[in-house]
C-alpha atoms as a printed R data frame, in Angstrom:
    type eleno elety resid chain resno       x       y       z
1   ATOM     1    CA   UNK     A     1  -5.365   9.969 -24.433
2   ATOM     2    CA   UNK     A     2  -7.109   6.661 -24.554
3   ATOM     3    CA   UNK     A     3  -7.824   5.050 -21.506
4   ATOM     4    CA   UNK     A     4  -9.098   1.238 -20.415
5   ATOM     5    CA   UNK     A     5 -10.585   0.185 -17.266
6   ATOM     6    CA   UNK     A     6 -10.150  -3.518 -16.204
7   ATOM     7    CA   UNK     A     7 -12.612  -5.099 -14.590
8   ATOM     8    CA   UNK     A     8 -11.255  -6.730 -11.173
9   ATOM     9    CA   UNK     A     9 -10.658 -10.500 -11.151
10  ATOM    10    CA   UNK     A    10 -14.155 -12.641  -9.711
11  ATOM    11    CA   UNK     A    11 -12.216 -15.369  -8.272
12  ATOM    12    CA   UNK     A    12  -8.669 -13.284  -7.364
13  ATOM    13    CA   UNK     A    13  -7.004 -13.570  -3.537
14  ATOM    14    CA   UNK     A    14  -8.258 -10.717  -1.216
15  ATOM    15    CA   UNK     A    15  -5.084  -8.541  -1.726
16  ATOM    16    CA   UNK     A    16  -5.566  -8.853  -5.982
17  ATOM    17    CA   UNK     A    17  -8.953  -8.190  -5.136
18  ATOM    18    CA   UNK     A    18  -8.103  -5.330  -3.092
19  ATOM    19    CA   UNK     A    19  -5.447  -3.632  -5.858
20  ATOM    20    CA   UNK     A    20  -8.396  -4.913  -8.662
21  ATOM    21    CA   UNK     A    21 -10.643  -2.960  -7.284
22  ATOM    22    CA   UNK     A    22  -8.385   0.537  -6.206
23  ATOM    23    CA   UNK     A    23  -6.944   0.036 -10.118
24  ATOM    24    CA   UNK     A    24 -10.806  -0.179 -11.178
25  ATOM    25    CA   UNK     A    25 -12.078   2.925  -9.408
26  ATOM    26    CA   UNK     A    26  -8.356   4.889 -10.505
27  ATOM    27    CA   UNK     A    27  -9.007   4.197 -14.322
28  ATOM    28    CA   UNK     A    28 -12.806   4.942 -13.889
29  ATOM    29    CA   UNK     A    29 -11.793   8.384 -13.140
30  ATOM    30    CA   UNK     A    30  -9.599   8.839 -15.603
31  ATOM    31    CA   UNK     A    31 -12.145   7.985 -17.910
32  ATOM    32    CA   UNK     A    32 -14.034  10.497 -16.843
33  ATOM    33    CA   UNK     A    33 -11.301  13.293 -17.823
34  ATOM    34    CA   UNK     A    34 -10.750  11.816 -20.492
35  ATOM    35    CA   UNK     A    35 -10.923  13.927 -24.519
36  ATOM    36    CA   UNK     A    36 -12.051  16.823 -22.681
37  ATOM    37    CA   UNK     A    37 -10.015  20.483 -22.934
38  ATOM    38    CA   UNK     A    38  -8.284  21.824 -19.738
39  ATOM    39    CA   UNK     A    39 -10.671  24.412 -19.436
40  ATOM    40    CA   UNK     A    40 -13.360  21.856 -19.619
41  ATOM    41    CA   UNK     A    41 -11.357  19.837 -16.806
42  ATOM    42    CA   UNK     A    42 -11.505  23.393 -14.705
43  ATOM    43    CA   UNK     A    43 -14.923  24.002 -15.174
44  ATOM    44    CA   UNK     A    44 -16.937  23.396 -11.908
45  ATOM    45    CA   UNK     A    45 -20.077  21.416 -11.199
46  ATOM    46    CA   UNK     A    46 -22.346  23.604 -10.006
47  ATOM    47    CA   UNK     A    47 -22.020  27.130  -8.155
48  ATOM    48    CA   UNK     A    48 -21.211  27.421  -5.328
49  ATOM    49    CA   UNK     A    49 -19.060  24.382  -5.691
50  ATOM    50    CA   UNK     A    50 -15.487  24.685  -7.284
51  ATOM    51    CA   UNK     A    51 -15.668  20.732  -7.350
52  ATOM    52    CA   UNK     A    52 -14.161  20.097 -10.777
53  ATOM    53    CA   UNK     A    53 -12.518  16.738 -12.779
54  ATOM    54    CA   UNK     A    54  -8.846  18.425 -12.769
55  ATOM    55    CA   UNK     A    55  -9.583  19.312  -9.143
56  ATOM    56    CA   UNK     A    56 -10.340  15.581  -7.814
57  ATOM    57    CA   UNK     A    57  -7.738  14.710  -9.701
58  ATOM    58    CA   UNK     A    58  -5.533  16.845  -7.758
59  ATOM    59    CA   UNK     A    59  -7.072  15.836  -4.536
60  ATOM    60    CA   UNK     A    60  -7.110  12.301  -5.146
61  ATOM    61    CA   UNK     A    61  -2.898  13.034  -6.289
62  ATOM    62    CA   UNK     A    62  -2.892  14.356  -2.062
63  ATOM    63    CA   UNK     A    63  -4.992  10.813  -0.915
64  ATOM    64    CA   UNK     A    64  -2.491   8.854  -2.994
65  ATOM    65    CA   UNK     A    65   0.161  11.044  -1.094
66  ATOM    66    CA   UNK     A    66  -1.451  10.825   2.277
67  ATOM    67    CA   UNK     A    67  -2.404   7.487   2.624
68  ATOM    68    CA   UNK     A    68   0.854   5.876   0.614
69  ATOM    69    CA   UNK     A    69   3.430   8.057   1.860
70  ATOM    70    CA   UNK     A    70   2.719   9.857   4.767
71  ATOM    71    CA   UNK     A    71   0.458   7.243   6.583
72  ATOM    72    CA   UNK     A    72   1.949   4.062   5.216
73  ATOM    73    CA   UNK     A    73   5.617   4.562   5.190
74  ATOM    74    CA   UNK     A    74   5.576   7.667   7.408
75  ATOM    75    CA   UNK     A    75   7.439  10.004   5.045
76  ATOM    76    CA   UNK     A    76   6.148  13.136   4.822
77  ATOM    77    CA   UNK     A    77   6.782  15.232   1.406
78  ATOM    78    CA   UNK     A    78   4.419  17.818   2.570
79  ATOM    79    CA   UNK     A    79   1.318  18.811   0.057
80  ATOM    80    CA   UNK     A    80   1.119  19.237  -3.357
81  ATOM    81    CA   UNK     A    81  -1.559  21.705  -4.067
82  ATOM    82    CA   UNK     A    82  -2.743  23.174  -0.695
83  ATOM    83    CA   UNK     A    83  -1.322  25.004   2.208
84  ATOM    84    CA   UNK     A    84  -2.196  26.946   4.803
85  ATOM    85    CA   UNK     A    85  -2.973  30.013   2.706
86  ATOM    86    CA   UNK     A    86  -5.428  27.651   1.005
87  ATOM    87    CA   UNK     A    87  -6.659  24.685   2.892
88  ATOM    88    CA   UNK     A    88  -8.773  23.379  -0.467
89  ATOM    89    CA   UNK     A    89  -6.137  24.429  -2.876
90  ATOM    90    CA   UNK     A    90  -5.962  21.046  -4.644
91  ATOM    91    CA   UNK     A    91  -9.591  21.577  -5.691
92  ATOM    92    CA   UNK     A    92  -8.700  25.333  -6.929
93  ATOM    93    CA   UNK     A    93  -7.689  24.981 -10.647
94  ATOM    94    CA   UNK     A    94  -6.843  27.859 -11.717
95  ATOM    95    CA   UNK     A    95  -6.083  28.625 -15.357
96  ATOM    96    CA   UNK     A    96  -2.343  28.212 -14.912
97  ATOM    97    CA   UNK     A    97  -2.769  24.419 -14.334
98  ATOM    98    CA   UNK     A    98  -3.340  21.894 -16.586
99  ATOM    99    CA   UNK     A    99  -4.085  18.407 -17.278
100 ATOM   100    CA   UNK     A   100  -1.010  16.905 -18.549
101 ATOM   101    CA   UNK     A   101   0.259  18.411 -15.213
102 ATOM   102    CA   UNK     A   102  -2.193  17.639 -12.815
103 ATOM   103    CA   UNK     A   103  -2.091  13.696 -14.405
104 ATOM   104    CA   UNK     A   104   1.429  13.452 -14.487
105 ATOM   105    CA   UNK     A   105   0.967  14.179 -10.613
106 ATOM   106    CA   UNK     A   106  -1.378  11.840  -9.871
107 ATOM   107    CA   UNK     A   107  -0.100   9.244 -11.956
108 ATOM   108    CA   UNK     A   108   3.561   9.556 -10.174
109 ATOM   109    CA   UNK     A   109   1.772   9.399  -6.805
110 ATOM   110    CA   UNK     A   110  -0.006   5.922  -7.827
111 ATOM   111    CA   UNK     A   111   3.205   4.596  -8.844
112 ATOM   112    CA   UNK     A   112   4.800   5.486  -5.063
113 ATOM   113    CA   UNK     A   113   1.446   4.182  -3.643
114 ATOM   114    CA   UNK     A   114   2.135   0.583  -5.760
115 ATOM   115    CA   UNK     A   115   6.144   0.277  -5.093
116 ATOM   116    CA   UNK     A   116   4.943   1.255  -0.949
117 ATOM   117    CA   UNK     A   117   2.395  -0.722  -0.517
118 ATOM   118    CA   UNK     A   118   4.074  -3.756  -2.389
119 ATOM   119    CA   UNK     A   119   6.461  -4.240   0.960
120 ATOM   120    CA   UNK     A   120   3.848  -4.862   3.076
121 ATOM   121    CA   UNK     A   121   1.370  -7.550   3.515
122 ATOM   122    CA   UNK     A   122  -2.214  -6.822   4.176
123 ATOM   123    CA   UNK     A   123  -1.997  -7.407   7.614
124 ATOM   124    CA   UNK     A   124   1.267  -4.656   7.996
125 ATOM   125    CA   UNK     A   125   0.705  -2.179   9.915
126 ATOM   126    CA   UNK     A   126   1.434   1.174   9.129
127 ATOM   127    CA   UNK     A   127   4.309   3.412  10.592
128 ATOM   128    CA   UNK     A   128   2.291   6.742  10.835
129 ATOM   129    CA   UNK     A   129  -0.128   6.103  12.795
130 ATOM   130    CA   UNK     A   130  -3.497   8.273  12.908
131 ATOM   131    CA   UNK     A   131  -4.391  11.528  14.302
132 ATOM   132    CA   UNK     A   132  -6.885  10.749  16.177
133 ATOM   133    CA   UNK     A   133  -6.367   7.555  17.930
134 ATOM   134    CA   UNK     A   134  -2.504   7.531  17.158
135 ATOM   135    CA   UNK     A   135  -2.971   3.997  16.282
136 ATOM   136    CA   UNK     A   136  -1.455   2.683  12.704
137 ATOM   137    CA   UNK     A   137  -3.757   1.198  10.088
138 ATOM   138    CA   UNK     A   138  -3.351  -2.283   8.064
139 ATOM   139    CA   UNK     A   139  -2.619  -2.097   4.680
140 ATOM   140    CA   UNK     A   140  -6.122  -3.652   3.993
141 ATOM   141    CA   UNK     A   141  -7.800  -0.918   6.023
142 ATOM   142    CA   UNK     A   142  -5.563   1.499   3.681
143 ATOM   143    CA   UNK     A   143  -6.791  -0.380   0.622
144 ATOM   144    CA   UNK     A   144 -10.623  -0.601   1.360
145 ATOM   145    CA   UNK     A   145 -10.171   3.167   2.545
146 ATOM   146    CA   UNK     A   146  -9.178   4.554  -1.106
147 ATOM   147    CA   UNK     A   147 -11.850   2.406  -2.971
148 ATOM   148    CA   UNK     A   148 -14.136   4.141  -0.828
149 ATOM   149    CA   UNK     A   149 -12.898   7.656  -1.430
150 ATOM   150    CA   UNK     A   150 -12.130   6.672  -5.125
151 ATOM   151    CA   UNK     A   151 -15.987   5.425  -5.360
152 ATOM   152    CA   UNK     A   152 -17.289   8.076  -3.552
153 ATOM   153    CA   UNK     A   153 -15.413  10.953  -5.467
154 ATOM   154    CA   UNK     A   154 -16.160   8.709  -9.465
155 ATOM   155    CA   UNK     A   155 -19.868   9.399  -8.426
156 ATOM   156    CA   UNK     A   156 -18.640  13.285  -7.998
157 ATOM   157    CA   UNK     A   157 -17.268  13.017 -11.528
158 ATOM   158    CA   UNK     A   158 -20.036  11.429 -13.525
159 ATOM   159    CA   UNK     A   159 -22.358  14.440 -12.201
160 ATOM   160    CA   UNK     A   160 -19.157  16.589 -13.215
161 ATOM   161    CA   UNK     A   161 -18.605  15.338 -16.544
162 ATOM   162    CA   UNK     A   162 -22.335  15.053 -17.626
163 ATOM   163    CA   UNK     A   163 -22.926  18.481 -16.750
164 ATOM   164    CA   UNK     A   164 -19.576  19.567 -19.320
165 ATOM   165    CA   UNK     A   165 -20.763  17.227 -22.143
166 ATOM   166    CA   UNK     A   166 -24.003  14.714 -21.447
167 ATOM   167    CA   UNK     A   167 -21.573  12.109 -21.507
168 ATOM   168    CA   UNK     A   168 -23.124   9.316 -19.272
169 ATOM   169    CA   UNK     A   169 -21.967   5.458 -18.072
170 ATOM   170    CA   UNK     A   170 -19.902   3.842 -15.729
């Protein structure tokens, strides 16, 4: 599976800016699964960690979910991977999971995120509203909340996939 990454436009309005940048840090990470095996996508970083690259995938498939659906447009689906039973399960791979699984997941949760968040402006406000101050969020806080976990969770998988196979770079 060959994957590009675009860089985000220099001179773009704050919203293509905003979508440049989410799209930038989504393809960065699936660079970083890219050509490897499943079990090389399951294998974790470092014990005791069971951070893997198949298991921010999956989590980043429930921030897609949270944030786009649940938050945005207040539907709630209810998880993908975890439950009460297991609170972390989207970061527990097990060998019964795979790739073209897990990616068809996330994948299908960044197309909901694009068709929500394309009927509101960046000033919207959300109709869930959050736990803790019960106040909705703007689409732009929504926006520059993902890059944020996308960035912070890319720097997980370089460690991740350097450890697998030395592969380095952006």
């Amino acid at each position: 599976m060959t994957h590009e990454r675009r860089e985000p436009a220099q001179n773009a309005d704050e919203r293509t800016m905003l979508e440049g940048w989410l799209d930038y840090h989504r393809e960065t990470l699936a660079l970083k699964c890219a050509d490897l095996t499943d079990a090389q996508l399951r294998t974790a970083a470092v014990a005791p960690s069971d951070l893997s690259l198949m298991g921010l995938v999956r989590h980043l498939a429930e921030v897609e979910r949270h944030w786009f659906r649940k938050v945005l447009v207040a539907d709630d689906p209810g998880p993908i991977y975890y439950g009460e039973q297991d609170p972390d399960g989207d970061f527990h791979a097990t060998e019964a999971d795979t790739w073209k699984e897990a990616y068809a997941t996330w994948q299908g949760e960044i197309e909901t995120a694009r068709r929500h968040a394309a009927g509101f402006g960046l000033d919207d406000l959300s109709r869930g509203v959050s736990r803790l101050s019960e106040e909705p969020f703007s689409l732009r806080w929504i926006y520059t909340h993902m890059i944020e976990e996308y960035a912070r969770h890319n720097g997980h998988a370089d460690l991740i996939r350097e450890r697998i196979d030395g592969a380095t770079g952006e």
